[in-house]
Residue, then its C-alpha position, 0 to 999 in steps of 0.5 A: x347636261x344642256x340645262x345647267x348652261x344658262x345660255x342653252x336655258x336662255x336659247x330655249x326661252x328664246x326659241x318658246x317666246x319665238x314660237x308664240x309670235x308665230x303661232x299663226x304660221x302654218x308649219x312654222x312650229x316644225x322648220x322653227x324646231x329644226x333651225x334651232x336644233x341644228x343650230x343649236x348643235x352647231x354652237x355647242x359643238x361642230x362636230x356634234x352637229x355634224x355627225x347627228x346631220x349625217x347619222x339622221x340622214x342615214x337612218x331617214x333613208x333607212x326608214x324610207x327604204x324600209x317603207x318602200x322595199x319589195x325584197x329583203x325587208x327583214x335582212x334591212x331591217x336587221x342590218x339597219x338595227x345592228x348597225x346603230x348598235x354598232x355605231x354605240x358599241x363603237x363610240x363606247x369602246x373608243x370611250x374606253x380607249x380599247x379602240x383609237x381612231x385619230x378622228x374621233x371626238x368624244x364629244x360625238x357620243x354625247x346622247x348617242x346612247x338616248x338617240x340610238x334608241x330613238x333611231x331603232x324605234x324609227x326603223x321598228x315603226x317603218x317595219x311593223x306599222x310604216x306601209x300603213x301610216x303616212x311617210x314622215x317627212x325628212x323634216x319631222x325625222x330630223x327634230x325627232x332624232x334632234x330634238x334639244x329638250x330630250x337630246x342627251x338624258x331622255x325622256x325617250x319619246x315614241x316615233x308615233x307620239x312625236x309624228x302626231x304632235x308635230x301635226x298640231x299647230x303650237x297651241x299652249x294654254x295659260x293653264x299648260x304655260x304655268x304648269x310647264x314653267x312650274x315643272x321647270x322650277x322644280x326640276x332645277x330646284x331638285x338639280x342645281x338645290x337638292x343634289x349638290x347639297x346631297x353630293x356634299x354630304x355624299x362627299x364628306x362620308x366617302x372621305x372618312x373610314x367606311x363602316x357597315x352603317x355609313x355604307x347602308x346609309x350612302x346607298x340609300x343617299x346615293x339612290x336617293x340623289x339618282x333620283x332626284x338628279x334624273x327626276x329633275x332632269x325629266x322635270x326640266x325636260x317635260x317642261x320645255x318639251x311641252x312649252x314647245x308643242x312636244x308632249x314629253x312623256x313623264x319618267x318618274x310615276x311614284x316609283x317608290x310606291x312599287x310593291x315590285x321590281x316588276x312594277x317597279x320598272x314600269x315607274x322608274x325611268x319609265x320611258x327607258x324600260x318601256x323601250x326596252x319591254x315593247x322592243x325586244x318583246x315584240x321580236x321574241x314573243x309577239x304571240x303567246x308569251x308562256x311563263x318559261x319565255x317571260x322569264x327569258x325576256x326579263x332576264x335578256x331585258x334587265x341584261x340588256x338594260x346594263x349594257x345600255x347603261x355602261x360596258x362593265x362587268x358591275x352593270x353585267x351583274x347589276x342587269x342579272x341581279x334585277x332579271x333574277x329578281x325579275x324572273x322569281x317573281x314571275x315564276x312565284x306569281x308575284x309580279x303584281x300587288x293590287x292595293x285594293x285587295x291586300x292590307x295597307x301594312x302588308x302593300x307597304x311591307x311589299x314596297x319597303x322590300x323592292x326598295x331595298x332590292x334596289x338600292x342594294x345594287x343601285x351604287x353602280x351608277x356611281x362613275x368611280x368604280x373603286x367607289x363603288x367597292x368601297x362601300x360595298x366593302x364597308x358593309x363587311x367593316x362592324x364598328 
């Protein structure tokens, strides 16, 4: 969102240019990214800034406690967790207007649904792994849940890879500078380019009478414009991530080259899914995972993946689809395909499949509910 205001663009080149003249000073990487990042906030929107100052400081004392906590670790652990869900569930259903409150802001939830998950992975950290890895300070903490580059879509950076970066001085290479600044181009190249003129058709076919061919095609259009609209916003965000000394994760690994939905969610979105799987896995099944509690995890994975994405009924039966999908491959032995060992017609057969599974439920994501019906309506409508 941040990225197609030319004066965020113009605050974050400023702030990149800033950390190279002072690439010497000692720390100064770190207390530079939080001036910024607050400051940041606080022109877009007091309020927001507001609201993520007083929820990080919550959940920095959250991971400290659960660092230094002798009794009760496992009921605050939980408590910590539920309650950022808590905060979500909130901020949605006040969204939906199911709830009213006469000081809530709408704009407070912008990024929530990124940062909670950031804010749990905090709180995994200081319970799993916390007593035996150096306290973060609350400096680190704060740019972590902050950070501007990844603040409203994503890529989702893991606590641990963050911690390790913010100990390096800024250092960015004339190599690392034009790959960066490359990657920039492309993404606003795919955004402000490639999706406005694909929304453009998208529009024009979704004004006429729908038929079974055109709602084929617009599912496919409309998959292709998610992926070229979050892809570019990935790109953008790597991009200055790293031109800020932060290795941002990549989002997108060829994910129309998986001969799985299993795999496949190991390449789309990938941060996002991977969130998911090491989370939720290590509280159900951190030792032997049997194929019955694969299955489970998958389908309560893909269940819990729509929820995250939107609190209706499509995206309840978006996430059942995909674990269904999921879990019949996992029974049929047929989560993996090694290109090495199978013909290229028959690897490439397999990839033409997950897509289409895909794209079959993939116009979910379209905001318009009555949209969404629409062309799934079509497809009943012959020529």
């Amino acid at each position: 969102m941040f990225y197609l205001n030319m004066n965020a663009v113009a605050a974050l080149a400023g702030l990149i240019l800033l950390l190279f003249v002072t690439r010497r000073w000692s720390g100064g990487k770190r207390w530079l990214l939080l001036a910024f990042n607050l400051a940041f906030l606080a022109v877009f929107s007091l309020p927001l800034a507001g609201f993520y100052a007083v929820y990080s400081a919550l959940n920095y004392a959250g991971y400290v406690w659960l660092r230094t906590a002798e009794r009760g670790r496992r009921a605050g652990f939980a408590v910590l967790c539920f309650a950022n869900i808590g905060v979500v569930v909130t901020a949605r259903l006040l969204d939906m207007n199911v709830w009213e409150h006469p000081l809530y802001d709408p704009i407070m939830t912008l990024g929530l649904i990124y940062n909670l998950l950031k804010a749990i992975d905090t709180q995994y950290f200081a319970y799993y792994v916390g007593r035996n890895h150096p306290r973060a300070s609350a400096l680190d903490y704060f740019n972590y849940i902050l950070f501007v580059p990844t603040f409203t879509s994503g890529p989702i950076l893991k606590f641990r890879d963050f911690l390790a970066d913010a100990r390096q001085p800024h250092r960015v290479d004339a190599a690392g500078f034009e790959t960066a600044v490359k990657r920039i181009i492309l993404g606003f190249f795919k955004k402000i380019v490639l999706v406005t003129w694909m929304y453009m058709l998208y529009d024009h076919l979704m004004a006429g009478e729908l038929y079974t061919w055109t709602s084929l095609f617009l599912m496919v259009w409309f998959y292709l414009i998610i992926y070229f609209d979050f892809s570019g916003y990935s790109d953008i965000a790597i991009g200055f991530g790293r031109l800020t000394g932060y290795n941002v994760p990549e989002n997108f690994k060829q994910p129309f080259l998986s001969p799985t939905l299993t795999q496949y969610w190991r390449n789309w979105h990938a941060t996002m899914a991977d969130w998911f799987r090491d989370h939720v896995t290590l509280i159900f099944a951190r030792r032997n995972t049997t194929k019955r509690t694969a299955v489970g995890l998958s389908m309560l994975i893909m269940l819990l993946i729509g929820l995250w994405h939107g609190f209706t009924w499509l995206y309840v039966l978006w996430g059942l689809y995909h674990g269904l999908v999921m879990a019949a491959e996992i029974l049929l032995d047929k989560t993996t395909v090694n290109k090495k060992k199978v013909s290229k017609a028959y690897y490439y057969a397999r990839c033409l499949l997950t897509q289409a599974i895909v794209a079959a439920a993939v116009i979910v994501y379209i905001p318009d509910t009555e949209q969404t019906l629409r062309i799934y309506a079509g497809l009943l409508n012959w020529p």
